[in-house]
Backbone as XML, in Angstrom:
<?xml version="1.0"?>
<chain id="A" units="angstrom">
  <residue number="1" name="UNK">
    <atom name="N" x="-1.686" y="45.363" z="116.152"/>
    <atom name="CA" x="-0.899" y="45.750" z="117.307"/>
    <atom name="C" x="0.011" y="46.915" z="116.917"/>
  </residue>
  <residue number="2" name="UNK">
    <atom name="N" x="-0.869" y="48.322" z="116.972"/>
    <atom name="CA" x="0.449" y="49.344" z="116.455"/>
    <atom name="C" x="1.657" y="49.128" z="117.861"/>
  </residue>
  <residue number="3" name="UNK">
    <atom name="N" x="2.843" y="49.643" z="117.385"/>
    <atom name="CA" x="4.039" y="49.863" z="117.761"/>
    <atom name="C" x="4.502" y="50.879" z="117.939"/>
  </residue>
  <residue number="4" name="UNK">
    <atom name="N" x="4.892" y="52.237" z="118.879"/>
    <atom name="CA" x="5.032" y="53.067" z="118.499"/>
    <atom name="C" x="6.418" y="53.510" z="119.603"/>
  </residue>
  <residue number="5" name="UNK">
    <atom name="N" x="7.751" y="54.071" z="118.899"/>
    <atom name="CA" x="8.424" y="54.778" z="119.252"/>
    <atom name="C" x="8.896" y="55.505" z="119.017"/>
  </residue>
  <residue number="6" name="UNK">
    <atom name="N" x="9.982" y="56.219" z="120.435"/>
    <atom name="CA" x="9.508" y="57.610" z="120.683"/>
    <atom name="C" x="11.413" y="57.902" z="121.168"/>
  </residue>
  <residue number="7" name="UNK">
    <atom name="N" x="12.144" y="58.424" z="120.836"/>
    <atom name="CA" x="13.267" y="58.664" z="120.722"/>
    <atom name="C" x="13.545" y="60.453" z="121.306"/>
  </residue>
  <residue number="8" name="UNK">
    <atom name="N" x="14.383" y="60.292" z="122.540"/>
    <atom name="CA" x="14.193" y="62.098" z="122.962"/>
    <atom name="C" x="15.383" y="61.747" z="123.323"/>
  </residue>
  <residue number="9" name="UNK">
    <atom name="N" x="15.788" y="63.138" z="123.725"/>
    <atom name="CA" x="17.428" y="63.341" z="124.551"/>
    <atom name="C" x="16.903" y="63.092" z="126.243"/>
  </residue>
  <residue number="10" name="UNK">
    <atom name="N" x="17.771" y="62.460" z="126.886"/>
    <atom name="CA" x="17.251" y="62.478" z="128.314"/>
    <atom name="C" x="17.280" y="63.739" z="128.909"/>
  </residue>
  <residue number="11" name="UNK">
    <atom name="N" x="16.688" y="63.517" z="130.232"/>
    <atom name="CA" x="16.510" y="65.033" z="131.429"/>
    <atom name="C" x="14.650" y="65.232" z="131.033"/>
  </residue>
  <residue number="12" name="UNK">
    <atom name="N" x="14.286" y="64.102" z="130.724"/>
    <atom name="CA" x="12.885" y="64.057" z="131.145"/>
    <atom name="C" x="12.221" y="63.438" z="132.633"/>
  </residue>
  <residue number="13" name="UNK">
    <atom name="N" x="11.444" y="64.001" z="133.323"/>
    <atom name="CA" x="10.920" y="63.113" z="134.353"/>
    <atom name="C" x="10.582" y="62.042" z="134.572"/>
  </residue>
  <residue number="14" name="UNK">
    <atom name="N" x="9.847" y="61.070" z="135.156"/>
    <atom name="CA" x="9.392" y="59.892" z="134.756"/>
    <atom name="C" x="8.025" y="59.820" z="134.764"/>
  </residue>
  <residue number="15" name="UNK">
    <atom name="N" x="7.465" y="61.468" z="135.779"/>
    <atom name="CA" x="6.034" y="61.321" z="135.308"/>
    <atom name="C" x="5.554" y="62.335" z="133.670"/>
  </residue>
  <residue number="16" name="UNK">
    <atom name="N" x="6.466" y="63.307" z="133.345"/>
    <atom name="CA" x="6.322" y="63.423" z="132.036"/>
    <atom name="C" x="6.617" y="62.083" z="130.679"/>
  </residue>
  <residue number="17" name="UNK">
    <atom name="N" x="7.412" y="61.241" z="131.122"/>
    <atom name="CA" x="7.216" y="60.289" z="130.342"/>
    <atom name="C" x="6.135" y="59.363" z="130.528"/>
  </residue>
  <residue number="18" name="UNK">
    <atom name="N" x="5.822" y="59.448" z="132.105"/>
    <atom name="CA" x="4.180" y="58.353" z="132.262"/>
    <atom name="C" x="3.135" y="59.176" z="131.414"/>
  </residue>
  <residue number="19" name="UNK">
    <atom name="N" x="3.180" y="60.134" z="131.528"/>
    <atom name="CA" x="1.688" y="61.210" z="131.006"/>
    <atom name="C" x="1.994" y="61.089" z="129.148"/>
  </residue>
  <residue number="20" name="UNK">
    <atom name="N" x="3.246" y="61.227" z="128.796"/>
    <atom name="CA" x="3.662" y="60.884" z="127.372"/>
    <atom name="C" x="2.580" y="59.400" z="126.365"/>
  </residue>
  <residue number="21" name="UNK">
    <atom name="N" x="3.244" y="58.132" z="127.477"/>
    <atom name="CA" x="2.812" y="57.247" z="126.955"/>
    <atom name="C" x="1.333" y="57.117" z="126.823"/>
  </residue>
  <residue number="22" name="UNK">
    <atom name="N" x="1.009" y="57.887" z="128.126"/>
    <atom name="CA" x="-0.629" y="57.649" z="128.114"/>
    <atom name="C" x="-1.503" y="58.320" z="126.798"/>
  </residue>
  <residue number="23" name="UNK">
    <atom name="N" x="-1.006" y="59.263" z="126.923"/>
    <atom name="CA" x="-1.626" y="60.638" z="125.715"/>
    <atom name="C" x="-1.125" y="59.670" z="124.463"/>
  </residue>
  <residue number="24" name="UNK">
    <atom name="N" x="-0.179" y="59.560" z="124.176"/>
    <atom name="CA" x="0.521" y="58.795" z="122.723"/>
    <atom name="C" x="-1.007" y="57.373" z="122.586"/>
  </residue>
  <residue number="25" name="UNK">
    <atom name="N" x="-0.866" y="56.737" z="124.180"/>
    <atom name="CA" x="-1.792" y="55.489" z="123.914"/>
    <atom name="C" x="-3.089" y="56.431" z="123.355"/>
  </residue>
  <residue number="26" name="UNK">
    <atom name="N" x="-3.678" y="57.039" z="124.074"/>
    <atom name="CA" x="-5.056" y="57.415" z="123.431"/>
    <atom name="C" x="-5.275" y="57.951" z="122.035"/>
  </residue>
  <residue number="27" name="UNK">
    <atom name="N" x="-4.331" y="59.008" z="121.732"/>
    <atom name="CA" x="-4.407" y="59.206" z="120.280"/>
    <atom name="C" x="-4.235" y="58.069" z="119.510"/>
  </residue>
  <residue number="28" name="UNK">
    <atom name="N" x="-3.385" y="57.229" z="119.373"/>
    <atom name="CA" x="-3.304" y="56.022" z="118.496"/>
    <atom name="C" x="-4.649" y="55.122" z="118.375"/>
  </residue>
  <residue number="29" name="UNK">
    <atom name="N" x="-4.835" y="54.803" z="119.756"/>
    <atom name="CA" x="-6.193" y="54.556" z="119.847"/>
    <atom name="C" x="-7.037" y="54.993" z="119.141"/>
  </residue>
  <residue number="30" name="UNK">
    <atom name="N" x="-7.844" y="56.235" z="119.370"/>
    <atom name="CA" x="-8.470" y="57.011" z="118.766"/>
    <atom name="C" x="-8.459" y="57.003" z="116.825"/>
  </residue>
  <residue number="31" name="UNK">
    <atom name="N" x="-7.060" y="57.385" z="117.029"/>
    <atom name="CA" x="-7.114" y="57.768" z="115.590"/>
    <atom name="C" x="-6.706" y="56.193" z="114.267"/>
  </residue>
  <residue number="32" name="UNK">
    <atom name="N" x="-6.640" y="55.673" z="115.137"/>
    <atom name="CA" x="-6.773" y="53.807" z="114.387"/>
    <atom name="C" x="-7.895" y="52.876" z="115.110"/>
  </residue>
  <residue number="33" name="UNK">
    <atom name="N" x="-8.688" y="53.415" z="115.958"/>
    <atom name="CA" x="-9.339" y="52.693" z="115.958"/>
    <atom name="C" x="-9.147" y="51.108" z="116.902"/>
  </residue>
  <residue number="34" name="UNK">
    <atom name="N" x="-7.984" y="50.794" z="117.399"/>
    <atom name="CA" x="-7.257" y="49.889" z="118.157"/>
    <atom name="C" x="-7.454" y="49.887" z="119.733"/>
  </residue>
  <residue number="35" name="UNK">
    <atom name="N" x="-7.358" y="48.677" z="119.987"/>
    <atom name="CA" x="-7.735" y="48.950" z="121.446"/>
    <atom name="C" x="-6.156" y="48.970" z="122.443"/>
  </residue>
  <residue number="36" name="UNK">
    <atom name="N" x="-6.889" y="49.830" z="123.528"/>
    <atom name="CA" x="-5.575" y="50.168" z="124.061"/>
    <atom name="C" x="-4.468" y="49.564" z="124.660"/>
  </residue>
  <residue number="37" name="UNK">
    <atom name="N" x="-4.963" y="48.025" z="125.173"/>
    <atom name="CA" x="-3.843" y="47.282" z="125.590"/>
    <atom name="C" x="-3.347" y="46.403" z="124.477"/>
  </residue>
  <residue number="38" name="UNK">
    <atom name="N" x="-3.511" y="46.805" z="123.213"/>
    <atom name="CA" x="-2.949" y="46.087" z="122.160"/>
    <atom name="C" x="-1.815" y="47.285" z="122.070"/>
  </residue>
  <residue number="39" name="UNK">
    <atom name="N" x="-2.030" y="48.515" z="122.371"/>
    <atom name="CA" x="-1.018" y="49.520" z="122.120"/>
    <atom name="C" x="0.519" y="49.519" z="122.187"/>
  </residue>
  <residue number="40" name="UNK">
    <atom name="N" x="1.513" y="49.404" z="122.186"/>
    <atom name="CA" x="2.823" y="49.294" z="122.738"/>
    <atom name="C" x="3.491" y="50.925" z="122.410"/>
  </residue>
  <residue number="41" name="UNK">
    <atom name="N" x="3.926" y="51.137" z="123.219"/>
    <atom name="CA" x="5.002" y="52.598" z="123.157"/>
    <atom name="C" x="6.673" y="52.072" z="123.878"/>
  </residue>
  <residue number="42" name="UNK">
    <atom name="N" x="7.272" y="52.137" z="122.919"/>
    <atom name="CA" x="8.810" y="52.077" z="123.538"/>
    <atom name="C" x="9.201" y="53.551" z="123.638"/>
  </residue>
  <residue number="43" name="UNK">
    <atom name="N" x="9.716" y="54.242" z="124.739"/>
    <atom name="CA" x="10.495" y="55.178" z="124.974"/>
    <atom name="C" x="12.312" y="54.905" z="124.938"/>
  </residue>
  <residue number="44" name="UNK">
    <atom name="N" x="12.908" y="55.598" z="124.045"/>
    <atom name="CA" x="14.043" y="55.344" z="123.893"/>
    <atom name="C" x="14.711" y="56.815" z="124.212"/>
  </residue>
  <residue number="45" name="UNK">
    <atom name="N" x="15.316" y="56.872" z="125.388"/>
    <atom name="CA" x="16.013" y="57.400" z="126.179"/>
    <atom name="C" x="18.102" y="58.024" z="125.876"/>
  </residue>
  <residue number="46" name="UNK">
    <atom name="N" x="17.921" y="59.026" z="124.875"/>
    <atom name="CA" x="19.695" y="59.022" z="124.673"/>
    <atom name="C" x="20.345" y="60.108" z="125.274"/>
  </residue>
  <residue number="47" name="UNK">
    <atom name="N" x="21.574" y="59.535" z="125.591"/>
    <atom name="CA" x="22.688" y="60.809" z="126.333"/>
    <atom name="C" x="22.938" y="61.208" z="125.317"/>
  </residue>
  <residue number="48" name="UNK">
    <atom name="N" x="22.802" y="62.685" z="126.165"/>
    <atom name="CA" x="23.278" y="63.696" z="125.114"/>
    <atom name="C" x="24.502" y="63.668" z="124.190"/>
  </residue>
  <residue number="49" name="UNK">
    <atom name="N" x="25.637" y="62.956" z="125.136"/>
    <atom name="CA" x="26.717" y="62.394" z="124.336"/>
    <atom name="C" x="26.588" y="61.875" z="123.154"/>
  </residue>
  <residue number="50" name="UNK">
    <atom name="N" x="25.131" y="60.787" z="122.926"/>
    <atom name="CA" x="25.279" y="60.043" z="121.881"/>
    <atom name="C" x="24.600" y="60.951" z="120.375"/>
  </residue>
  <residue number="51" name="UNK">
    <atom name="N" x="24.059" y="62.191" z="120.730"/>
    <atom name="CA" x="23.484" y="62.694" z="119.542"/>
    <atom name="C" x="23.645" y="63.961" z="119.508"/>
  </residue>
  <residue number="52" name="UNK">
    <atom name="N" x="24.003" y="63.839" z="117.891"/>
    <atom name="CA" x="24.622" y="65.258" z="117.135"/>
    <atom name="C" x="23.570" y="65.894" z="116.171"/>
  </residue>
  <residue number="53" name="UNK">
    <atom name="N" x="23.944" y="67.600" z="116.220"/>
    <atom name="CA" x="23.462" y="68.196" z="114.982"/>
    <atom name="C" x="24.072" y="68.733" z="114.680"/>
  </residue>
  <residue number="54" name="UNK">
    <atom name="N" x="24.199" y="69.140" z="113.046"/>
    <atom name="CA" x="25.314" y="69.788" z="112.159"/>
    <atom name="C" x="26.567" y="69.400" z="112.622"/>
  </residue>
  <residue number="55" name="UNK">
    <atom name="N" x="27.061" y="68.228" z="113.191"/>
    <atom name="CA" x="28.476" y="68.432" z="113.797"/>
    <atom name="C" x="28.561" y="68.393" z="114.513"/>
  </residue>
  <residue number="56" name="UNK">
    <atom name="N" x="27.666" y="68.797" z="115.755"/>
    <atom name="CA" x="28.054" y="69.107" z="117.299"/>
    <atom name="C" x="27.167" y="68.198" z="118.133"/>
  </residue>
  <residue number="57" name="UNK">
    <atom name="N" x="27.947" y="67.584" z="118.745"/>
    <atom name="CA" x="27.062" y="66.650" z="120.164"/>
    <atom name="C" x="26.457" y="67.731" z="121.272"/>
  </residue>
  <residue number="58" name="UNK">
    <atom name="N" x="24.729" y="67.285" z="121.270"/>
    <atom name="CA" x="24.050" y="68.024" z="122.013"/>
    <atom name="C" x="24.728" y="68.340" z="123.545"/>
  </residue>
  <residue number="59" name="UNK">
    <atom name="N" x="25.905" y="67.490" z="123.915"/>
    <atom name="CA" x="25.978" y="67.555" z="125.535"/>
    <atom name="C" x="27.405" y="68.769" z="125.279"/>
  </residue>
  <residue number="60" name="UNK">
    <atom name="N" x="27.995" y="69.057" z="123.749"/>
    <atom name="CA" x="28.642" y="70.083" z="123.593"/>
    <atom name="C" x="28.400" y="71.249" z="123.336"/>
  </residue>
  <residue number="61" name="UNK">
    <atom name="N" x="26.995" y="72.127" z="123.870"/>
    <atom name="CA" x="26.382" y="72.848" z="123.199"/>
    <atom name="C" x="26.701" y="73.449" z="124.967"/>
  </residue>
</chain>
């Protein structure tokens, strides 16, 4: 049962994240060999508030 997540800054759509999981399901598929409703994809969704680079919170940019 692969597991697979997926960690982005929000201000994505919900059909770019439907088309995400799907594409993510088939490659995994594909490339392990697994069948697809064994697949799991968690999308983890963060405000910009909560994540920094070098120092600076992305929603301070």
């Amino acid at each position: 049962m692969p597991i697979v997540t997926i960690k982005f800054l929000e201000g994505r759509s919900d059909e770019q994240k439907k088309a995400l999981v799907a594409d993510v399901t088939e490659s995994v598929s594909k490339n392990l060999a697994a069948p697809k409703e064994n697949i799991h994809v968690i999308l983890e969704e963060m405000k910009k508030t909560d994540y920094g680079v070098g120092g600076i919170r992305k929603s301070d940019i």
